[in-house]
N, C-alpha and C positions, 0 to 999 in steps of 0.2 A: 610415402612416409618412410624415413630410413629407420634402422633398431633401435636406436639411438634415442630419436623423441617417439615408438614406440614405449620403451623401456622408461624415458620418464613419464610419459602419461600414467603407465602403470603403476610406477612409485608414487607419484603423486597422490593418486587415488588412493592408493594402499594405506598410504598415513594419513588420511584426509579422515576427522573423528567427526562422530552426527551426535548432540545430546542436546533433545527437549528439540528436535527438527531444524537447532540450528548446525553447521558446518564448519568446523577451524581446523586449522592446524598447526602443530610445535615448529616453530623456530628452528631449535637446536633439530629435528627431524628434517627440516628441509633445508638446512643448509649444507648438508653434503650433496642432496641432489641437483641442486643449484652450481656444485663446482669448487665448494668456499672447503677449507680444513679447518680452519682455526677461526672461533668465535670473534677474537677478536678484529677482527679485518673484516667479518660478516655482519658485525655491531655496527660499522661506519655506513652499509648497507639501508641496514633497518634503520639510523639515525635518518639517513634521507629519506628513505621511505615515509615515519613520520611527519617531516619537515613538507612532504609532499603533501599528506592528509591533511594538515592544517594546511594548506595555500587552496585544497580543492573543496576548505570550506567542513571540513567530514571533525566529528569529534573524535583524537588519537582513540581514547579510551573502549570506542563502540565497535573500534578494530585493531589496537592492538592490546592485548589482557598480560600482562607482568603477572609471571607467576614465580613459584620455586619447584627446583626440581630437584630428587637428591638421585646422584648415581653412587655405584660400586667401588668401591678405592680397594677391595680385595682383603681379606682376612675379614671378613663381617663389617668392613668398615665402610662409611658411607658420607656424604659431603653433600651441600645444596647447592646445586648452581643456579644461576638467573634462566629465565628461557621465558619466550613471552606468544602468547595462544593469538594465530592471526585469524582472520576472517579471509573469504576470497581475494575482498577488495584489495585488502593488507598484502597477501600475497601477489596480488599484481603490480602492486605500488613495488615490491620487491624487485619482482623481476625486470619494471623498467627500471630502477634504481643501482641496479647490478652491473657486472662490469661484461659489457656485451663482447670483448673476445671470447670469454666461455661460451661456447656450444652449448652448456645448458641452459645457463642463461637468454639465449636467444629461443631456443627452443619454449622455455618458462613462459617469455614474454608473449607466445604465441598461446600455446594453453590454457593462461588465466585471461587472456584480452579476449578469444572465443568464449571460455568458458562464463566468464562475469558479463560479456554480451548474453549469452543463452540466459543465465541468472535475471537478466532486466526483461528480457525480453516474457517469461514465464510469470513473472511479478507483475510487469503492467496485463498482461492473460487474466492473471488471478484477480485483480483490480477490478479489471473490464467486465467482468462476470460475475464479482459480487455487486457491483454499480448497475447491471441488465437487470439480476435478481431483485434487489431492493427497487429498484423502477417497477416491474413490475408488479410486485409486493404492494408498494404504493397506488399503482393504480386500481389496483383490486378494492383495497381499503376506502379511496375518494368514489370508486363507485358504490359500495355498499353503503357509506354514509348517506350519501346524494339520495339515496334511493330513500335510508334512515328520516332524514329531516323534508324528504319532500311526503314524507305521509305523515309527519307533524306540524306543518305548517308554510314551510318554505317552498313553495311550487314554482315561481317565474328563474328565469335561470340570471335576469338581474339579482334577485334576492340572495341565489346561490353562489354568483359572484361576490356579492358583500359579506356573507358568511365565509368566503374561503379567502378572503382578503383581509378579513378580520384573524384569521389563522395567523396568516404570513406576518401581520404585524408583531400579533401577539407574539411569536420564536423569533424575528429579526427587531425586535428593540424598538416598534415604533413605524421601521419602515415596508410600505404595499410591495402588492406585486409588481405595478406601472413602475415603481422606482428604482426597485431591486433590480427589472430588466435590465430598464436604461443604465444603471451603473453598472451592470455586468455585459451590457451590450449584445444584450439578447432579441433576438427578433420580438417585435410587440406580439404577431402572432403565434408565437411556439410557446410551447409551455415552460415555464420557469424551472420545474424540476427534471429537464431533459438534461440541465445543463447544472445538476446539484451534484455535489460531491456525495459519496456511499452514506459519510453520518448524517449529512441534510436529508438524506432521503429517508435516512431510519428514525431520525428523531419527527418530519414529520408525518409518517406512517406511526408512530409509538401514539404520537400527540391526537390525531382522528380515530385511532383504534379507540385510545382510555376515553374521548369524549363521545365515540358509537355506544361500548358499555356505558355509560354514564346516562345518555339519553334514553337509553331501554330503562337500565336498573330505576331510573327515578322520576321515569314514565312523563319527561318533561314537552311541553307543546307549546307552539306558538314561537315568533320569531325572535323577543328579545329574550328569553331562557336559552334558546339554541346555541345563539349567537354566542352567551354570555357563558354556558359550559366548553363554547370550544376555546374562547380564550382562554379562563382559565386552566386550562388541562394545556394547551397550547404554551404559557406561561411557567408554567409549573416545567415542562419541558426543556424550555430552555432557560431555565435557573438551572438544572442539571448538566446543563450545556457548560455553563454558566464556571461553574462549580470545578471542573474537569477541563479548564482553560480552555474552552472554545467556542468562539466569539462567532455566531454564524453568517452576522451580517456583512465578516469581513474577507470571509470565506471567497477564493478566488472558483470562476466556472472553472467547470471540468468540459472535456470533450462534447458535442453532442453527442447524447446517446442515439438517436437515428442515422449519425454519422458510424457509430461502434455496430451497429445494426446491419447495417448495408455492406460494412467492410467483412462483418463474420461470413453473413450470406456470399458475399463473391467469395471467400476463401472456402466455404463448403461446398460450393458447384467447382470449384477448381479441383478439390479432393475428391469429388464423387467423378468427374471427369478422367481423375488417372485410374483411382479404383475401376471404373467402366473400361480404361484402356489396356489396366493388365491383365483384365478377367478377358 
């Protein structure tokens, strides 16, 4: 790596601002490191940059922020010029948008293309790991219930099926588990919430938790009470759902989680393999 994209990574970084954990950075600050002198000819820049965010579908506003900024005219005196707060993405739309004779420009375009790859790649990590958590979470919950309603009344695991299909109806609008698969094309044998997104898992882990309290607190027995607090608490769920625009039944699968499973595990015997290799 020559001094050259040394020295901009470091500037880049350098003006690169963090508030509330998000990451931007000033326009007017990155357009000298980019090669540009004058706003205006760096403006035609940023207009295609832009012009790029709407074509890749992205809304301008969520990357690039129009702000004011006043600088120094000297004697106390002071002026507001335009400058507008980019996000990673923005700045990478920059840097392909730039006029690739500049060295730093080419440089740039290397920077944010690695760096907004590392960005995705961290993001779907953090996904993946709150999606194992909540799985998990949930299965803790459908066992304690199970355990709940089978010493009130519910013992054949027919019974337990219709009690937990009774659920799924009640937060997807109507429609079972048998249907939900098939329209999500899920194996009839695997379990439905292997393949839920992070809020499907927490809404129905929230929905079995409030109706496990509810069965103790109101000391309910026998199989159509059971049935009949899961729906509503199940119900009541997703009216919240509801409420907070999200429609669960329309909701697309996520990954298998015992596919996210197996791929952690081989990448932690690959890590314990090098660690083994340089001890």
């Amino acid at each position: 790596m020559n001094k050259l994209m040394v020295n901009l990574n470091a500037n880049l970084e350098s003006i690169k601002k963090v508030q509330d954990d998000l990451e931007y950075w000033s326009a007017r600050e990155l357009m000298p490191l980019l090669g540009y002198s004058k706003w205006q000819t760096f403006s035609d820049v940023l207009k295609k940059a832009t012009d790029a965010c709407v074509s890749s579908g992205q809304n301008i506003k969520d990357h690039f922020t129009g702000v004011g900024k006043m600088v120094s005219l000297g004697s106390d005196a002071e002026r507001e010029i335009n400058d507008f707060l980019l996000t990673r993405y923005a700045c990478y739309l920059i840097a392909q948008n730039g006029d690739p004779r500049k060295q730093e420009i080419a440089y740039a375009q290397t920077y944010f293309a690695v760096q907004t790859r590392k960005q995705e790649i961290n993001e779907r990590l953090s996904y993946e790991d709150k999606r194992l958590k909540s799985r998990r979470k949930l299965k803790q919950t459908e066992d304690k219930i199970e355990q709940t309603v089978y010493e009130r009344g519910i013992k054949l695991p027919v019974e337990f099926a219709t009690f937990k299909d009774k659920h799924i109806r009640a937060l997807y609008g109507g429609i079972g588990i048998k249907e939900l698969k098939k329209k999500r094309n899920i194996p009839e044998k695997r379990a439905l919430a292997d393949f839920d997104t992070d809020v499907e898992l927490r809404a129905k882990d929230f929905a079995l938790a409030m109706t496990d309290h509810n069965i103790k607190a109101k000391d309910l027995t026998g199989k159509p009470k059971l049935e009949k607090e899961v729906v509503e608490n199940s119900k009541a769920t997703r009216q919240v759902l509801l409420k907070r625009g999200i429609k669960p039944e329309i909701l697309k699968p996520e990954e298998d989680i015992k596919q996210i499973e197996k791929r952690n595990a081989k990448e932690k015997k690959l890590r314990d393999s090098k660690v083994k290799f340089l001890n």
